[in-house]
N, C-alpha and C positions, 0 to 999 in steps of 0.2 A: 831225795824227797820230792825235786820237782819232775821229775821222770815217775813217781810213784800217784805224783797229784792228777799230772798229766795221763796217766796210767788208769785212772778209774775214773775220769769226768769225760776222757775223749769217745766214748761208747756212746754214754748219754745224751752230749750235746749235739753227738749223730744224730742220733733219734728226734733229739727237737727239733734240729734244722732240717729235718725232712718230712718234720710235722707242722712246723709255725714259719720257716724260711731261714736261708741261709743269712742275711744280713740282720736279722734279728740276734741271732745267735753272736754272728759275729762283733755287733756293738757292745753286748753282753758282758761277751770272752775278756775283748780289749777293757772295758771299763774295772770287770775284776780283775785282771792281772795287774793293770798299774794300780791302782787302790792296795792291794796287797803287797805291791811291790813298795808303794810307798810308803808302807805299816811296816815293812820289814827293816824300814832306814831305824826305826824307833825303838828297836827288837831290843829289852831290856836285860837278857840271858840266851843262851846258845839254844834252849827249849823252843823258846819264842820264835828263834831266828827261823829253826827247821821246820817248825808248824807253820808259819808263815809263806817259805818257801814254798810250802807245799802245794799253800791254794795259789799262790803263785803259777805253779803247773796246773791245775786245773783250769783254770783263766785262760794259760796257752794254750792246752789241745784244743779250745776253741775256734784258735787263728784260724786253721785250713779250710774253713768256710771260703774265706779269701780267694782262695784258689780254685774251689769249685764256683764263684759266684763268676769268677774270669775264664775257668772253661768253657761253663753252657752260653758266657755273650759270644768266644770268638767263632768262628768260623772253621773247618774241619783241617779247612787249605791251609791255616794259621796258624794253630794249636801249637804244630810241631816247633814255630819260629818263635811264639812268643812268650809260651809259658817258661820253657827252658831260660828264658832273658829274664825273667823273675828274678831268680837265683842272684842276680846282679846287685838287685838293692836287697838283699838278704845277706849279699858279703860287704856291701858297704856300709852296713846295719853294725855287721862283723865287726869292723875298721873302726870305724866310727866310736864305737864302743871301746876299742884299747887302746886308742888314742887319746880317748878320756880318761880310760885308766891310769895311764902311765903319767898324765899329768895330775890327777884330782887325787891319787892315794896316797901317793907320797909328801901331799901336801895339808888336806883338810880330809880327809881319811876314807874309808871304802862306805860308809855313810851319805858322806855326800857327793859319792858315784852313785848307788843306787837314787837315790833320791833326784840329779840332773835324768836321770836315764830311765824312770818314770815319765819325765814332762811330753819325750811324744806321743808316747799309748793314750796321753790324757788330751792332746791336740789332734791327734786324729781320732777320738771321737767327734770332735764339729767338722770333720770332711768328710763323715760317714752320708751327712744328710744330702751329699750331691750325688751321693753313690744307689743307685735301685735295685731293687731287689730283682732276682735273676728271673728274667721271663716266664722259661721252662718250669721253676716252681710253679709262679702264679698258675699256669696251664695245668702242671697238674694237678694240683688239687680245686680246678676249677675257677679263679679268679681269672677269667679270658678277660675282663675289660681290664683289669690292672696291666695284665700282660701286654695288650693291646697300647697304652697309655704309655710304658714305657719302651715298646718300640717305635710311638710317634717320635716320643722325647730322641731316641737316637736318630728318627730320619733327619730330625729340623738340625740336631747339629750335626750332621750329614751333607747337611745344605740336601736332601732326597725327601722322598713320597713314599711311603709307605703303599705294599701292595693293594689293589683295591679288594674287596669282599672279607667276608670273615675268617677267626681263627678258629679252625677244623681239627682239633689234637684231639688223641684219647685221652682222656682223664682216668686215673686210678680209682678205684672206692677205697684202698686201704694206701695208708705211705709204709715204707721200708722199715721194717723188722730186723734183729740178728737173726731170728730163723730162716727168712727171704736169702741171706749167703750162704747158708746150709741146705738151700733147696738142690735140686737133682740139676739144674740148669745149673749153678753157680758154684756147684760145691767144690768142683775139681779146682775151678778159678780161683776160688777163694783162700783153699788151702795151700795150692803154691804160690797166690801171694803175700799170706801170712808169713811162709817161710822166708820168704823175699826179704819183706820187712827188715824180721827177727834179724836176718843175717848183715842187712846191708847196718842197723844199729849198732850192730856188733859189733862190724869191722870200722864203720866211724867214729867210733868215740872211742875202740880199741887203738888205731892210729894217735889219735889226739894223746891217748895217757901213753903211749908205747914211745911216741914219739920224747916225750920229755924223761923216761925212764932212759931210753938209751941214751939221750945228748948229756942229759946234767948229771948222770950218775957214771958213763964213762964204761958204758956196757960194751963196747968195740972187743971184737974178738976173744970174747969171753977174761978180759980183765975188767977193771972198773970197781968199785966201793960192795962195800960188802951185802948180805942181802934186807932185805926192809927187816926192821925189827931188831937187828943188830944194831946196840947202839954205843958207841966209844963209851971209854971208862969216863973219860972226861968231863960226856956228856951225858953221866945218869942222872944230876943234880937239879937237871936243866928241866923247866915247868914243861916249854912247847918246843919243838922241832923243827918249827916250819920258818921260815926263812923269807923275806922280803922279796918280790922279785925286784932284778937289776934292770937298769933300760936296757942289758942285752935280750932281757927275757921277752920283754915285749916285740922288742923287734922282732927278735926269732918268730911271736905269734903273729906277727903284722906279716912274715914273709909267707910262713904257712896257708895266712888265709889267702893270701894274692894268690899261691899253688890253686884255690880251689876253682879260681876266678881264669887259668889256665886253656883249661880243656873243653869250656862252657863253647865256643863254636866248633869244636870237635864232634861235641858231646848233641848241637842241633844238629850237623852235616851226618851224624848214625844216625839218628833216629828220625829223619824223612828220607835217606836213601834205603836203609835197611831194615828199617820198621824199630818198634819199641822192641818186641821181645828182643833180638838179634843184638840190635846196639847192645841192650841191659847186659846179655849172657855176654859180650865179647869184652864190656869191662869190669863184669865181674869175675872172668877169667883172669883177665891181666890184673884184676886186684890180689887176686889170688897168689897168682908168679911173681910179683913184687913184694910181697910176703915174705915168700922164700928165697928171695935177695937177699932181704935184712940177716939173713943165717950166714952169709959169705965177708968176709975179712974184709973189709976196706976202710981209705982214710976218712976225714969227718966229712971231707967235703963230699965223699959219694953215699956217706950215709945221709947227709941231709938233701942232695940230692933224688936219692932213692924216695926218705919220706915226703919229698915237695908231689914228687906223681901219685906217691900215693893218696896226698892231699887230693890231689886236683881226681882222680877217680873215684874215690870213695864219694867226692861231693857230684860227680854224676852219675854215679850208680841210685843217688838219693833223688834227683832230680826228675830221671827217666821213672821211677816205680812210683813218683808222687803223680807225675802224668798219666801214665797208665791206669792208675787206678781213678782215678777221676775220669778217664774213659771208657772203661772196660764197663761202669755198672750203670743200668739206668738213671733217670733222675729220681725217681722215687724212692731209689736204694742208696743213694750218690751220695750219699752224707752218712750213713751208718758205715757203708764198706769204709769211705777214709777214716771212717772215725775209729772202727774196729782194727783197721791196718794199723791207727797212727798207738792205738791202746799196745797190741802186742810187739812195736816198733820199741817201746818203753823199754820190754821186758831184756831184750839185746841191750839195751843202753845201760841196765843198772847191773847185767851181766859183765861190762865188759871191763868196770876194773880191778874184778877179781884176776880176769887172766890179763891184761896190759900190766898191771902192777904189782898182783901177789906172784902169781905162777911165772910171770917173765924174768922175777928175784932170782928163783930155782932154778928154772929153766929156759933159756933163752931159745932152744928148738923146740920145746915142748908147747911154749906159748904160739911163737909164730907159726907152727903146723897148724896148730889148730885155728888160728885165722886164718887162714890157707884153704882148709880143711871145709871151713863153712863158707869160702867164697865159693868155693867148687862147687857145693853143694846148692850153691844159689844159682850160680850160672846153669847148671841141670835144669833148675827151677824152670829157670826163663825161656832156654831156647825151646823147652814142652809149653809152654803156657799154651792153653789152646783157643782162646783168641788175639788175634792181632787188631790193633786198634790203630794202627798208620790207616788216615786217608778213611776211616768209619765215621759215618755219623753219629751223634749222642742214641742216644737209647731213651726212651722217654717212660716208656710201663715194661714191667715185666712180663 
């Protein structure tokens, strides 16, 4: 339900932020998501819980304004160095989070985890007011003296001087549309990065559940516990199924995440020597071939092995296509396309535990081909992409 919240507000709040500005939006997003997040501490039935979660996600697809407010300030030479270093406090977000887990549930209950883990969404809204709105907007839709304003504000902490004379931009008459990515320019672009998306969702959150279907349930070389829904005689009596995790479980999810924290200088060394498309298709390939490892015999330590790369690739397969697409579209469009991408990004995510968990029961090559199957199908995607955005400047009108 929060990939379904996130699923139907991430469109819209495109649309606003490329109508009223991205930091608007963004204080917005943050303010509903913790708010909702800290109503769901309160969640008086399981109804409650999911309804809650839900706007939960809509609140989130908000966030990646973030991201596009940090692309249009940095610099072309930059992009490649700094946005990929985001991902950093994204994993220590991670961390930080089951580290709390593992100490707050066991004790005073998953209550007052969510409840601690509300408090920053609600403190960074008071750091929101040091933060400006992204120039490029102001420009285009015609606000040049705000634009101007906040690029004194960068010279002075600069210790610099702003260029002498005026700002000379084209301004749009309309801001970005979903029809504007179905135009004859963008349509080709758009559609294989939708695919992009779809797949790299897929294959992230399909790792994440595939990953705890083979460890805990003992799926090594086609032995291991029998398939979901089989349930002991012993235990037909029994209300719930589900089980406490152990602090080995955490850990296992504390070493997972460091996997994704891996390949993040890998992952910037591709993509300013070989560009975005090239890096993306080469490890979404190798996301692909590591797929069809998990099919081959081995002991635990090379199956966890295996899934630690796959951690660390799947999270920069997510990393490069988030870039990308924050470059490939103008500013006027620059918030529907992520927003459109981040909507059918969804669609893979709530796909993916039918096949990590249902069909991996049945079929343990049936499942992973078909992860395989749409990495491949993603890396096609990228190495045809037909623009590259290594070393481009932003796009400002279409």
């Amino acid at each position: 339900m929060v990939f379904f919240g996130y699923m139907v507000f991430s469109i819209a709040l495109g649309l606003l932020a490329d109508r009223y500005g991205r930091l608007k939006i963004l204080v917005i997003s943050f303010l509903w998501g913790a708010y909702f997040s800290l109503l769901t501490s309160f969640a008086p039935s399981y109804g409650w819980f999911v309804f809650l979660r839900c706007m939960v996600g809509c609140g989130v697809s908000g966030h990646a304004q973030g991201l596009i407010i940090k692309t249009e300030f940095l610099p072309k030479k930059f992009r490649g160095y700094m946005l990929p270093l985001s991902q950093l406090f994204w994993l220590a977000g991670s961390l930080l989070i089951i580290g709390l887990g593992s100490v707050v549930i066991p004790t005073i209950g998953w209550r007052w985890l969510i409840r601690l883990a509300s408090i920053p969404g609600i403190i960074l809204v008071l750091v929101f007011k040091f933060i400006p709105e992204s120039a490029r907007f102001n420009v285009s839709v015609g606000r040049f003296q705000a634009a101007t304003e906040t690029l004194e504000r960068i010279a002075r902490i600069n210790r610099s001087k702003t260029p002498e004379g005026t700002l000379k931009e084209p301004m749009s008459e309309t801001t970005g549309s979903f029809c504007d990515l179905l135009d004859r320019k963008y349509l080709r672009t758009s559609l294989q990065i939708w695919i992009i998306w779809l797949g790299i969702s897929f294959a992230y959150y399909g790792v994440i559940l595939a990953s705890s279907e083979l460890l805990e349930r003992n799926l090594l070389c086609g032995a291991g516990q029998p398939p979901l829904g089989a349930v002991e005689e012993k235990d037909v009596r029994r209300p719930c199924y589900c089980n406490m995790l152990s602090p080995s479980d955490y850990k296992t999810m504390i070493i997972s995440t460091v996997g994704e924290i891996s390949l993040i200088p890998f992952n910037i060394l591709g993509i300013n020597l070989l560009g975005r498309r090239w890096a993306l298709g080469l490890t979404m390939t190798t996301t692909g071939v590591f797929f069809l490892l998990l099919m081959i015999c081995m002991s635990s330590t090379g199956l966890i092995a295996i899934l630690f790369c796959l951690r660390a690739l799947v999270s920069a397969n997510f990393n490069t296509i988030y870039i990308y697409t924050a470059e490939v579209y103008p500013t006027v469009m620059r918030a529907i396309g992520m927003g459109t991408s981040g909507s059918i990004c969804r669609i893979g995510a709530m796909a993916a535990p039918f096949i990590a968990q249902v069909l991996l029961s049945a079929s343990i090559t049936g499942a992973l081909c078909l992860f395989a199957c749409v990495c491949f199908i993603c890396a096609i995607s990228a190495f045809t992409l037909p623009i590259e955005t290594k070393g481009r400047a932003l796009q400002q009108v279409k």
